[in-house]
Every structure is written in structure tokens, then in C-alpha cells.
N, C-alpha and C positions, 0 to 999 in steps of 0.2 A: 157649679160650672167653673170650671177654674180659666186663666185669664187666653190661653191662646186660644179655646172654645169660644170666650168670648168675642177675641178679634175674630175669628174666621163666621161669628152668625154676627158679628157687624159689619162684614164685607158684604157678604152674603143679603141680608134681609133690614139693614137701616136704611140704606141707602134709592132714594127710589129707582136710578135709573141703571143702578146695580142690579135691581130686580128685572129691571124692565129687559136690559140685556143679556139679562142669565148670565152673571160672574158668579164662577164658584172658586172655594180655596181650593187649591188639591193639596197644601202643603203649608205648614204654621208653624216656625219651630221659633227657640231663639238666633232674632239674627238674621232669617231667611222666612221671603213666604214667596211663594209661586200659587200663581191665579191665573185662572183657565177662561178664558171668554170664548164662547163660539161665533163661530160665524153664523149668520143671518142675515137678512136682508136690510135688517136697523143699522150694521155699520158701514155699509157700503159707501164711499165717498164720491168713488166714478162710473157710474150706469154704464158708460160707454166700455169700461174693460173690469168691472164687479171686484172694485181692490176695495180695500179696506181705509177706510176715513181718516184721519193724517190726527182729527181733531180726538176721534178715541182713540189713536194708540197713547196719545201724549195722554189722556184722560187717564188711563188705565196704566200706565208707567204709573204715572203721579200716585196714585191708589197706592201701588205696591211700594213704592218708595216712602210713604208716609206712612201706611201701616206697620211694615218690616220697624218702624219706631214705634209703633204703640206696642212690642213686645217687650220693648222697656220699661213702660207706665209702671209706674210704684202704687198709681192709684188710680180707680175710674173717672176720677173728675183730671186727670193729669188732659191738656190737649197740644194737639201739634198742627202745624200752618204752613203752609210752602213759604219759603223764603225765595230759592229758585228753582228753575227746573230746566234741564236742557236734554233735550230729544231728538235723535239723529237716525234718519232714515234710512238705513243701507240698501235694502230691498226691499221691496213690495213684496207683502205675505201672500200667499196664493188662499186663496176661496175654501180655506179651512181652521179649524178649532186655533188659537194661541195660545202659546202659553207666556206668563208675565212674571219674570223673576226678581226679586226684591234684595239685596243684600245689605246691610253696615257696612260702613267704609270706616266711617270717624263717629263716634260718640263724647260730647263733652257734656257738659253740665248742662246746656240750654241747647245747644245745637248740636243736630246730625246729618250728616253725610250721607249720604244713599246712592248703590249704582242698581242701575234694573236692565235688562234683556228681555227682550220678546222673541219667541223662538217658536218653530211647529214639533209636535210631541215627536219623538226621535231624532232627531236633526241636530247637528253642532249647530246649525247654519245661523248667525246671529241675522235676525229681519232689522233689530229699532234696537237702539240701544239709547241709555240715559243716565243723566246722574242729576240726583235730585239734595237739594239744602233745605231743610226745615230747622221752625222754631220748637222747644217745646216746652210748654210751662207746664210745671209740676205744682200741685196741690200747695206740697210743702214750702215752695218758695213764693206764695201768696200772702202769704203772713208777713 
């Protein structure tokens, strides 16, 4: 299984509440991943107008922003950790499928930069946008 199959069945199936909400990748490359969450009744955040939960979009940025790094891993035991994250709400997504786009901004030695978009499949229309900083320690720099 070579390594972006394996980021996209550890989005997919390590995570439990990945499973729980049915996140799939639709998209792993170097550099860029986009992951699809459906709507359901699990991310609903206001009963009163059925919008989507403030707490998993930020959830689900943060995913694609730290994964879109683990398509740098040199190695399976390499891992990465939020440093920070910031999440900006444009508009409220309407009561269907998202999509969550991952990109590189800046890659150094230890730290990477990440921007992500939340969008509905077709649409220019940015819903959440974010730019995420993580740690990431590599294998080889344990020694």
C-alpha cells in the first residue's frame, strides 16, 4: 500500500469519530487533500435553523490541514500536532455534503503551514476558511 493510500484509510478508518461521521477522502495527492463529510443529523449545531456545528467545521479544517502534512512523512512513525489553528466563518453551509480542502503553504524542517476551505461540491463559494501551523517530528530527527 504505498503512502497516500495509507493517509486516506487513516482518515477514513483510525479515527473513531471519523468513522462515526462518515469522513471520506475524495482526493490525496502531494500537497493537497480534500475530504468530504456529509451532512447528518451528528453535525448539526442549531436545531432551531439545522446549520452545521461551528465545533466540526474547525474539527475537520484541522484534519485536512494536518494531514495535507502527513503526505510529507519520510516515515510511518514521523507524527504532527497543531501548533495553531484559526477558523473563519463566512457563511453558513446549507443542510448538505462539504467538501474540506487541505493545501501547503510553507514547509520547513519541523513546521508546516496549511490553508484549508470548506466549500459545497460545485460552488466557488468559500463557506470556512482556515490556516492551520503544525509541529512535525520526524523519525530521523529522534536520534
Amino acid at each position: 500500500m504505498d503512502k497516500l493510500a495509507i493517509i486516506k484509510s487513516a482518515v477514513e478508518q483510525l479515527v473513531p469519530i471519523h468513522k462515526v461521521l462518515g469522513i471520506e477522502v475524495s482526493e490525496v495527492s502531494e500537497e493537497k487533500i480534500i475530504i468530504k463529510i456529509p451532512f447528518s443529523d451528528l453535525v448539526i449545531g442549531d436545531a432551531r435553523s439545522n446549520r452545521w456545528h461551528g465545533g466540526i467545521l474547525a474539527m475537520i479544517m484541522d484534519v485536512a490541514g494536518g494531514m495535507v502534512g502527513a503526505t510529507t512523512f519520510d516515515s510511518f512513525n514521523d507524527k504532527i500536532t497543531t501548533i495553531d489553528l484559526r477558523v473563519d466563518y463566512l457563511e453558513a453551509p446549507a443542510t448538505e455534503d462539504l467538501y474540506i480542502e487541505g493545501e501547503i503553504v510553507r514547509l520547513g524542517n519541523r513546521i508546516l503551514v496549511s490553508k484549508m476551505k470548506a466549500y459545497h461540491k460545485g460552488s466557488s463559494n468559500i463557506l470556512v476558511e482556515g490556516k492551520g501551523v503544525y509541529y512535525i517530528l520526524r523519525e530521523k530527527d529522534k536520534k
